[in-house]
C-alpha positions as CSV (number, residue, x, y, z in Angstrom):
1,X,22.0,5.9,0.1
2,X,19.2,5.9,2.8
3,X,16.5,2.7,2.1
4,X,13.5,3.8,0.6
5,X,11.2,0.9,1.9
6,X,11.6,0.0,5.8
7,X,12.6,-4.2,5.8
8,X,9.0,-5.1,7.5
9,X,6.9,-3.5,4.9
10,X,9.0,-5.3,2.0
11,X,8.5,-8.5,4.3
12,X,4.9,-7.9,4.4
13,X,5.1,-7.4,0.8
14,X,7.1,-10.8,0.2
15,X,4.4,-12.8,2.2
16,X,1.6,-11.6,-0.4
17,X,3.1,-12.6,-3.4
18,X,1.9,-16.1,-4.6
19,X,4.3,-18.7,-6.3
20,X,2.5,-18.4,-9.7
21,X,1.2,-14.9,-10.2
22,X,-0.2,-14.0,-13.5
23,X,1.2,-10.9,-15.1
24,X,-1.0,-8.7,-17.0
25,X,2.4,-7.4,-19.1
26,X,3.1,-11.1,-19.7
27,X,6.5,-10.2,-18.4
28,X,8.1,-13.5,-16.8
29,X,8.7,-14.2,-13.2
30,X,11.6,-12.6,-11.9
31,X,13.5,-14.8,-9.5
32,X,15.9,-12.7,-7.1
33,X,18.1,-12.5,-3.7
34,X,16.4,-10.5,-1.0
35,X,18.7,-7.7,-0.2
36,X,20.9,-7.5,2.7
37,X,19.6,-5.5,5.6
38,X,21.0,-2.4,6.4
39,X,22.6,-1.3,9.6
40,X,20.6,1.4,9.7
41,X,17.0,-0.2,9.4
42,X,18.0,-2.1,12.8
43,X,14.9,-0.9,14.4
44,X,13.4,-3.6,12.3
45,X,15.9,-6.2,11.9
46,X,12.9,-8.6,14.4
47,X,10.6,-8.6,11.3
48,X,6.9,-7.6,11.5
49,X,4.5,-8.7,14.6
50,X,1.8,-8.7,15.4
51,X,1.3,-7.1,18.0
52,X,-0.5,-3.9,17.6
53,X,1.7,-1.5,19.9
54,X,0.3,1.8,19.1
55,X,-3.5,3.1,18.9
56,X,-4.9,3.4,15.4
57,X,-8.4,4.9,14.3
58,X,-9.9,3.2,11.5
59,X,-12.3,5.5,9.0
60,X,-14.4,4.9,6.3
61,X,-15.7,7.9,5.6
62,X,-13.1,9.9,3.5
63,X,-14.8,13.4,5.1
64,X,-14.6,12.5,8.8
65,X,-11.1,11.5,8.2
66,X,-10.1,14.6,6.5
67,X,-11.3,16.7,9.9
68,X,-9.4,14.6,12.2
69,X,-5.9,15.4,10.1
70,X,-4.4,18.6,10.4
71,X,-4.1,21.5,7.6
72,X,-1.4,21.0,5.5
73,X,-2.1,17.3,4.4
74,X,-0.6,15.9,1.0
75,X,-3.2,14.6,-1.7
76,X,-2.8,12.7,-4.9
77,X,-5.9,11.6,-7.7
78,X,-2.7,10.3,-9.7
79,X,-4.5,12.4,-12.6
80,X,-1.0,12.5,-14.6
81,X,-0.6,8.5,-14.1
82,X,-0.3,6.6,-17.7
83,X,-1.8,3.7,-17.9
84,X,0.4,0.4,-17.9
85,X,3.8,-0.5,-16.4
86,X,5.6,2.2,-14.2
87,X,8.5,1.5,-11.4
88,X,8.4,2.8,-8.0
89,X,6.6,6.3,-8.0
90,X,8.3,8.5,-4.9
91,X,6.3,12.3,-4.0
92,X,7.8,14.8,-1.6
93,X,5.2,17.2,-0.6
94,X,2.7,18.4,2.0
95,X,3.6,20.9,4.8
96,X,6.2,19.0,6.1
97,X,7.8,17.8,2.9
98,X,6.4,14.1,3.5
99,X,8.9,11.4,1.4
100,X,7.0,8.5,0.2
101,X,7.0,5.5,-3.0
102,X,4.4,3.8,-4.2
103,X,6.2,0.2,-5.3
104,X,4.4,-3.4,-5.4
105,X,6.7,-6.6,-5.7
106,X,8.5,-8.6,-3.6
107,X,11.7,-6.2,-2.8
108,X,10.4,-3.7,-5.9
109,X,11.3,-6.1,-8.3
110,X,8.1,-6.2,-10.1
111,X,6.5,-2.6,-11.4
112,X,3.1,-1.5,-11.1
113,X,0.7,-1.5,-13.6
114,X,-1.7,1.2,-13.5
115,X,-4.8,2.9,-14.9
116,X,-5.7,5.9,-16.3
117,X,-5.2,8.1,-13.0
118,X,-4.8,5.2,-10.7
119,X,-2.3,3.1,-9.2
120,X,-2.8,-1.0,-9.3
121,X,0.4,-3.7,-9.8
122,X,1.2,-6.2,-12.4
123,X,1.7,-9.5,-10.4
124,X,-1.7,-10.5,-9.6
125,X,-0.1,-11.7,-5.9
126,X,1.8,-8.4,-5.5
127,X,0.9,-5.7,-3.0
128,X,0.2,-1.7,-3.1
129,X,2.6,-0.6,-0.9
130,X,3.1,3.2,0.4
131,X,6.3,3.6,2.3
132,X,8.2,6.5,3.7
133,X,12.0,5.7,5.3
134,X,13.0,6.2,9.1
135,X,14.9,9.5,7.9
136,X,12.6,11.2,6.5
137,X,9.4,13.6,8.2
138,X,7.0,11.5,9.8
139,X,3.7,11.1,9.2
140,X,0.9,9.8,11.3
141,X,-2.5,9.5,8.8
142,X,-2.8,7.9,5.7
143,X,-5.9,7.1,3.8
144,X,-7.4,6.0,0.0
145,X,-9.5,4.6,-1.8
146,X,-8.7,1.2,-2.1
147,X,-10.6,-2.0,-4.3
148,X,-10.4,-5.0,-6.1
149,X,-9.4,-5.2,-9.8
150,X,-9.6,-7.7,-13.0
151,X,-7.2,-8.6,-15.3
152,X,-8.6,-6.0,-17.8
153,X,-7.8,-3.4,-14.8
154,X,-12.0,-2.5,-13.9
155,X,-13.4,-2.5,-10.8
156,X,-14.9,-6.0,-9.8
157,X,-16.4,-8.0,-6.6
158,X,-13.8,-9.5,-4.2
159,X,-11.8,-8.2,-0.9
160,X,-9.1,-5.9,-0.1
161,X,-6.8,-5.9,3.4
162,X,-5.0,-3.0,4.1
163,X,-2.1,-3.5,6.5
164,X,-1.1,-0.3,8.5
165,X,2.7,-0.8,9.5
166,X,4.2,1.7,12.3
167,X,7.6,3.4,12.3
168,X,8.4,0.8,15.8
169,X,7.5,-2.4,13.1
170,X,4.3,-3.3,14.6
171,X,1.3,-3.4,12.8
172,X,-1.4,-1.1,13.5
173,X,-4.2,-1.8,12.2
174,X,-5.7,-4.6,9.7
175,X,-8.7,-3.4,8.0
176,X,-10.8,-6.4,5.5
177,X,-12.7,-4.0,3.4
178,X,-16.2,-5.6,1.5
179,X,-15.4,-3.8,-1.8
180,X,-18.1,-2.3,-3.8
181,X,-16.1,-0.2,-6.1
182,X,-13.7,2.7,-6.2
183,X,-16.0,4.9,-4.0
184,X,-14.3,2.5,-0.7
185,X,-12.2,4.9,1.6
186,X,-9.9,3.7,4.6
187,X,-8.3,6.0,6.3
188,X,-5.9,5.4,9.6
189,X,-4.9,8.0,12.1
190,X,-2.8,7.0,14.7
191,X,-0.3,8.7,17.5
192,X,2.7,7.6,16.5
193,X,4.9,7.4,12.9
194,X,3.5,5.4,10.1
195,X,6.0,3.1,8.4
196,X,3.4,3.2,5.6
197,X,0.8,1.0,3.9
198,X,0.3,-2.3,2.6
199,X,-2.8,-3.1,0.2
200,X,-3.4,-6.8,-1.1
201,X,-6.4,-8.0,-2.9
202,X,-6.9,-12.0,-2.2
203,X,-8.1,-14.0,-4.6
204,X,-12.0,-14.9,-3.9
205,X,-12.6,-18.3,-2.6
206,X,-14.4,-20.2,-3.0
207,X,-14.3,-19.6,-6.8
208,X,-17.7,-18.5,-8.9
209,X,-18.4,-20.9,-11.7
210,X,-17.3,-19.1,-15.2
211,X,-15.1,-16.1,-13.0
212,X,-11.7,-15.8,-12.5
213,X,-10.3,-15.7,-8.9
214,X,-7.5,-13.7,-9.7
215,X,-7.9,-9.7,-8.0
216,X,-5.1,-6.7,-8.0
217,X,-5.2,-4.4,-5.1
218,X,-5.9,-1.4,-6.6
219,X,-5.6,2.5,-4.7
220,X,-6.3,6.0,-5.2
221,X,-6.8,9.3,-4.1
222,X,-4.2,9.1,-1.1
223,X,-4.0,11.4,1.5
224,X,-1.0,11.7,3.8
225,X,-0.9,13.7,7.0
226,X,-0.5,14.7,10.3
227,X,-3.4,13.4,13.6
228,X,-5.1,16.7,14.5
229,X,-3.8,18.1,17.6
């Protein structure tokens, strides 16, 4: 069975995920083994660096990154998403018949927990993560929308970090987006593979008086591609 998720995105994934997370299922904390490597996902047995390794273009605006991405690009709204819990959501398409899974958790464990045509996670610590395996078509652009969520799953004030993770195991690029709502777009083009995508929504600090500090990384509208020639 080939691994779905290369090891440093799942690290990356298992560094975000606080010791008390607040579930919005109530499902309890699930305590587990991380999985042994396998031989195959060598290429990142030294973990995640950071060092950024290979050039990365950062947009914001969703148009100019859709002309710097060649034709043939895959695109999800996630209109057929139900709301609430969901496991690991895996899409082949686009010209090249790109693999990819949407998951959150540290090593899956936990599922998502999404809203009416979006994706978002249940753990309030966990991650958004987009990965695509070392055998399967590569791709090299990746963009969404991407924001902060509540408890009650709508929009609110707060930051998001997107981590772009390269097929090598070097990061990218590290984008801090200012969220003002659903209508935020990153998009990252680079010219090598893309591992995949990492999207975490910190907690604000320092706290408001009378708000909550807890945010879930929320994303849609992904596009996955192929750098212009």
């Amino acid at each position: 069975m080939r691994p779905l998720f290369p090891l440093a995105l799942i690290a990356l994934a298992a560094t975000a995920a606080n010791a008390a997370t607040p579930s919005r299922s109530g499902a309890p904390e699930v305590k587990v083994a991380p999985p042994a490597a396998p031989l195959l996902d060598r290429v990142f047995a030294s973990g995640v660096d950071n060092v950024r390794g290979t050039p990365v273009t950062v947009y914001t605006d969703r148009t100019a990154f859709l002309a710097a991405i060649a034709p043939g690009y895959a695109e999800h709204d996630f209109s057929e998403i139900e709301p609430g819990t969901a496991q690991p959501i895996t899409y082949t398409d686009g010209s090249d018949a790109w693999h990819y899974t949407l998951f959150t958790g540290v090593y899956a464990t936990h599922p998502l927990y999404n809203g009416p045509g979006y994706i978002s996670t249940d753990r309030v610590g966990d991650p958004v993560s987009v990965a695509t395996s070392i055998f399967d078509p590569p791709f090299s652009a990746i963009g969404a929308n991407v924001w902060p969520s509540d408890f009650s799953l709508q929009p609110t004030s707060g930051q998001v970090v997107v981590t772009v993770l390269m097929q090598d195991g070097t990061v990218g690029a590290t984008e801090t987006v200012d969220s003002n709502g659903p209508d935020d777009f990153r998009g990252f083009v680079a010219n090598a593979p893309i591992a995949g995508i990492f999207v975490d929504a910190p907690e604000i600090d320092p706290p408001v008086p009378g708000e909550s500090q807890d945010r879930w990384a929320t994303l849609d509208n992904l596009v996955i591609g192929s750098a212009a020639p």
